[in-house]
C-alpha positions in Angstrom: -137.9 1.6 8.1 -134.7 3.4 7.5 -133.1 2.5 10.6 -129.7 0.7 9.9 -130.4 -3.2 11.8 -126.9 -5.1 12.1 -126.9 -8.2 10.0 -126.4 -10.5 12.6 -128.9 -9.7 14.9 -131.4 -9.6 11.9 -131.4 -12.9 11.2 -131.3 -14.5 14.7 -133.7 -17.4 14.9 -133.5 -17.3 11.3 -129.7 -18.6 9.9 -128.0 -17.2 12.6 -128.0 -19.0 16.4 -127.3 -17.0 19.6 -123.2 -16.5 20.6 -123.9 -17.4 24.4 -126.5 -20.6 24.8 -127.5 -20.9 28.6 -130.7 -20.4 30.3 -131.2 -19.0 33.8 -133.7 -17.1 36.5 -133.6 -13.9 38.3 -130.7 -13.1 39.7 -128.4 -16.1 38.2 -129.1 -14.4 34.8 -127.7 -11.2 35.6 -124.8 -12.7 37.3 -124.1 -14.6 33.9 -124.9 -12.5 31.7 -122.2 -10.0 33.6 -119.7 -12.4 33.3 -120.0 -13.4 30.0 -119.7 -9.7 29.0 -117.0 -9.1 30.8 -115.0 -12.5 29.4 -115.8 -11.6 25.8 -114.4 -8.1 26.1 -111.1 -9.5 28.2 -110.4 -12.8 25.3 -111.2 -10.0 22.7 -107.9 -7.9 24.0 -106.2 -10.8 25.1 -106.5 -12.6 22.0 -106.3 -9.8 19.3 -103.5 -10.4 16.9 -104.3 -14.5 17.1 -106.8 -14.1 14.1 -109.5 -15.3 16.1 -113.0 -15.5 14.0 -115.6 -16.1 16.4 -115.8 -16.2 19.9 -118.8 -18.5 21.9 -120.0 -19.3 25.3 -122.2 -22.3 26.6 -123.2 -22.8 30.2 -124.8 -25.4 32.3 -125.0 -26.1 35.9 -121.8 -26.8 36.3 -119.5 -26.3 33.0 -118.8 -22.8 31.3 -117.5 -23.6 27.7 -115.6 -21.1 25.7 -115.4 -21.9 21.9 -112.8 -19.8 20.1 -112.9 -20.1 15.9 -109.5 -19.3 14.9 -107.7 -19.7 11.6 -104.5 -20.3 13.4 -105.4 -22.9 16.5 -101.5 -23.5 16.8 -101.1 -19.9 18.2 -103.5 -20.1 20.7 -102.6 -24.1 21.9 -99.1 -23.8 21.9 -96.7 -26.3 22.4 -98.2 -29.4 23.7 -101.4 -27.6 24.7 -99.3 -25.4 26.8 -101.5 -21.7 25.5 -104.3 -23.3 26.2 -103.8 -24.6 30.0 -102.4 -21.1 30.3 -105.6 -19.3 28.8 -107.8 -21.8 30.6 -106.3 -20.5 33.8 -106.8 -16.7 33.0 -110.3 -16.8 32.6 -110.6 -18.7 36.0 -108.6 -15.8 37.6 -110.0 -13.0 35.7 -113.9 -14.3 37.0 -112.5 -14.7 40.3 -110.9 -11.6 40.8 -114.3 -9.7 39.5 -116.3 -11.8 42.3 -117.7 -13.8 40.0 -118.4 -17.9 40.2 -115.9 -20.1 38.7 -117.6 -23.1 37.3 -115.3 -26.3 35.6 -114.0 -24.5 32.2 -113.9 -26.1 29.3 -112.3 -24.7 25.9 -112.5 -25.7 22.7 -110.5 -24.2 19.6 -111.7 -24.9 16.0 -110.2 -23.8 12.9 -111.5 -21.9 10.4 -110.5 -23.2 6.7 -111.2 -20.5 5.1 -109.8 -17.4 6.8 -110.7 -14.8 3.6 -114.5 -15.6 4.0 -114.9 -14.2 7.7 -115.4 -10.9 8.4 -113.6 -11.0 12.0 -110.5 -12.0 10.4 -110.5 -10.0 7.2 -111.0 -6.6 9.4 -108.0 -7.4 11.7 -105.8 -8.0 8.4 -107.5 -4.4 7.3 -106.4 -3.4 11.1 -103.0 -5.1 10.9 -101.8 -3.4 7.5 -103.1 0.2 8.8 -101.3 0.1 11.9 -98.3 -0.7 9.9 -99.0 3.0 8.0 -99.4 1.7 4.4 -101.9 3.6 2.6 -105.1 2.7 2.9 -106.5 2.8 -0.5 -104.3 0.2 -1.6 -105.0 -1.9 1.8 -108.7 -1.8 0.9 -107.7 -2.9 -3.0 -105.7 -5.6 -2.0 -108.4 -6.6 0.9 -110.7 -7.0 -1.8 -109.2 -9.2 -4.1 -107.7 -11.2 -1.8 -111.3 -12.2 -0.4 -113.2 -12.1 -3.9 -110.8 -14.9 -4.7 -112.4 -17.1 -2.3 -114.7 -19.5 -4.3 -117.7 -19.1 -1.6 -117.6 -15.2 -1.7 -120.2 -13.7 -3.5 -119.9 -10.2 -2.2 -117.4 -7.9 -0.5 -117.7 -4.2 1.3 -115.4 -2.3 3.8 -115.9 0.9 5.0 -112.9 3.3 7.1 -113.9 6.0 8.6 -111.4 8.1 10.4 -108.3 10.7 10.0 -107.4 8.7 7.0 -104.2 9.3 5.1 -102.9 11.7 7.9 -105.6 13.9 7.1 -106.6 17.1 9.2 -110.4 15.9 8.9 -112.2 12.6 9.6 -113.7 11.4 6.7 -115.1 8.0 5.5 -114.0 6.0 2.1 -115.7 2.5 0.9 -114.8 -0.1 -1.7 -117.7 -2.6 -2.8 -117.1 -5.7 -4.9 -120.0 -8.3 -5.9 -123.6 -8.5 -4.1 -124.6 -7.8 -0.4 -128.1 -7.9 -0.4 -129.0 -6.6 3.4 -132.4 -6.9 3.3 -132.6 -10.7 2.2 -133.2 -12.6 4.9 -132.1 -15.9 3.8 -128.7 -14.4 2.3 -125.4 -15.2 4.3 -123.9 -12.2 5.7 -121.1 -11.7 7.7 -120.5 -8.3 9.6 -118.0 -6.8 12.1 -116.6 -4.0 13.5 -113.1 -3.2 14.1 -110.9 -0.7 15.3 -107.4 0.4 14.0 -105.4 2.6 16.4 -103.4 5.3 15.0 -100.8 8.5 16.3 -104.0 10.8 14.7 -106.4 8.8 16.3 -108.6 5.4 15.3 -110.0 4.7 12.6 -113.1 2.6 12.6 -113.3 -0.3 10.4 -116.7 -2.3 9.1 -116.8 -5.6 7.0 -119.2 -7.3 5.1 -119.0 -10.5 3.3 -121.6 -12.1 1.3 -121.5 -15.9 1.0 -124.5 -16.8 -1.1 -128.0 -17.5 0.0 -128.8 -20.1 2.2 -132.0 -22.8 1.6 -133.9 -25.3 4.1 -132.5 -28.6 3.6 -135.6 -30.1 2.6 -136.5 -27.0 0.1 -135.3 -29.6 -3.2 -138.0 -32.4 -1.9 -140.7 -30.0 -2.1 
């Protein structure tokens, strides 16, 4: 029971749905399921600094489609779709260098309206102003309050754990604002992890944002 479960995985099959969607047999699955780790981890470095919110992966047959959730699509499309011809091209080189089959790839960018309410984004602007050596007590005050003013934010926590403040011992500080009920199923959670890199070292970063509690559709006919 006191084992710490990450949100996400929690309440998958529940609110949540799965980040890659394919199906396969045998030895096809472990061939896919290779790849797709490998892609994630490359568009994660390659990507980082493009405040990029969510990253998914659908297969079929024949077509491999990459969905990136970004609050700033025009970064990643470029000037008449130039970035993403460019990034479409990458990921067919990086699976063929690793050996790896290179199906028809599709990618689709959406934007995310409201940048302050997802966890992804609100850890790399934790990750961005700590890398730029402001002090981190005020970068977690000003995290805050810049996400509790978000209308659909019930809830706020972030947690740095690290040599902070050029300190000769790791140590870890939090700041809570509002609810984050873990153990609710039904409640909205997002969670990430992040990681800030430093001259003393890196300094891990969690987020979690509560965004209210979430009800079947048909809950108000009953």
């Amino acid at each position: 029971m006191s084992k710490v479960v990450h949100p996400f995985a929690y309440r998958l099959g529940i609110l949540r749905d799965w980040r890659h969607r394919w199906f396969a047999d045998g030895a096809q699955y472990q061939q896919n399921l290779k790849a797709d780790i490998l892609l994630r981890e490359y568009l994660q470095k390659e990507l980082r600094g493009m405040y990029v919110g969510g990253l998914e992966i659908e297969r079929n047959a024949k077509q491999l489609r990459v969905i990136l959730k970004t609050s700033r699509p025009g970064v990643i499309i470029g000037r008449s779709g130039e970035g993403s011809t460019k990034l479409r091209n990458q990921i067919a080189k990086f699976l063929q260098k690793r050996k790896l089959p290179v199906p028809e790839i599709k990618l689709d960018i959406e934007e995310i309206r409201s940048p302050e309410s997802n966890a992804a984004i609100v850890a790399y602007m934790v990750t961005e102003s700590l890398e730029k050596r402001l002090p981190f007590r005020r970068v977690l005050k000003q995290t805050i309050e810049k996400v509790m003013a978000n209308r659909d934010v019930k809830g706020v926590r972030i947690a740095l754990s690290g040599m902070l403040g050029g300190g000769s011992m790791s140590r870890t500080e939090e700041l809570k604002k509002g609810r984050i009920p873990l153990q609710t199923l039904r409640s909205d959670i997002d969670y990430i992890r992040e990681r800030a890199n430093l001259p003393l070292g890196a300094i891990g970063i969690k987020v979690w944002i509560y965004k209210g509690e979430v009800f079947a559709k048909n809950s108000k006919d009953k």
